[in-house]
C-alpha positions, 0 to 999 in steps of 0.5 A: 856153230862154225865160221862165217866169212864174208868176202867182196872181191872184184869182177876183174881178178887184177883189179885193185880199187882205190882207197875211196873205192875200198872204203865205199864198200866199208860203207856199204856193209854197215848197211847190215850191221857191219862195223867199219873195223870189222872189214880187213883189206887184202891185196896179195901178190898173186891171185888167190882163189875165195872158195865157198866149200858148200856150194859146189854143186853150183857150177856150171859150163858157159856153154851148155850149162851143164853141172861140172864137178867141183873135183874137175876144178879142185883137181886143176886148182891143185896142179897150178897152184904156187906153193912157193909163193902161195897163189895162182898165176893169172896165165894158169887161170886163164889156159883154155882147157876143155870142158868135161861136159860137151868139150868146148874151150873154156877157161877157170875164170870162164866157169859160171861159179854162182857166188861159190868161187872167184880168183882176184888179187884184192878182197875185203873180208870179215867175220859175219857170223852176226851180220850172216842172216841179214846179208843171208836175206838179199844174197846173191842177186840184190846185194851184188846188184846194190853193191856195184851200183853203190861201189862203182865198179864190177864185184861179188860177194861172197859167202863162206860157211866153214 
């Protein structure tokens, strides 16, 4: 069957929202059946990276829109990674780096990922496998739309098939 997680993280990787932004996004998912105990917040340290592994044919280059490989990304996530702290340093995340594709200046956090990847040091994350279906339906476009008209601040949703 696997496992099916679901995540809201913010636009900006440091944002931290506050306790009334937090429980307006609880608020938000009972649209679909989410129970409020259901939705755990998580505000780490570092920066942590939300990965969706069956997604990765989603990502492209900010500047030509070509497909860049998921290895490309891992290879770099797994060179900058902080295995003594476990997370990611904002300074790695935005190093200008140059694209595999047409070898412009571009950065991890610049990538258009498609709701497959994003960094941030806050998430709110459940279990969906109940409630996958119905977020399946409006996923990506109409949720995140809704979401940040609702929220009041830049976020994501993402979808983790395990």
């Amino acid at each position: 069957m696997g496992i099916y997680i679901i995540e809201i993280v913010p636009k900006d990787i440091s944002y931290i929202p506050s306790r009334n932004e937090q429980n307006k996004i609880v608020e938000f998912l009972t649209r679909y059946g989410v129970e409020k105990n259901q939705v755990e917040h998580k505000v780490s340290n570092g920066i942590q990276c939300h990965v969706n592994p069956y997604g990765s044919e989603n990502i492209k280059c900010p500047h030509c829109e070509e497909r860049i490989e998921m290895t490309w990304v891992y290879d770099i996530l797994s060179e900058v990674y902080d295995s003594n702290s476990m997370e990611f340093h904002l300074k790695d995340i935005q190093k200008v780096r140059y694209s595999p594709c047409c070898q412009k200046p571009i950065s991890l956090d610049s990538l258009n990922y498609d709701g497959i990847l994003s960094f941030s040091i806050y998430s709110a994350s459940l279990e969906g496998g109940d409630v996958w279906n119905l977020i399946a339906m409006d996923f990506p476009e109409k949720i995140n739309y809704e979401l940040v008209e609702f929220i009041g601040f830049p976020a994501e949703v993402l979808m983790i098939r395990m």
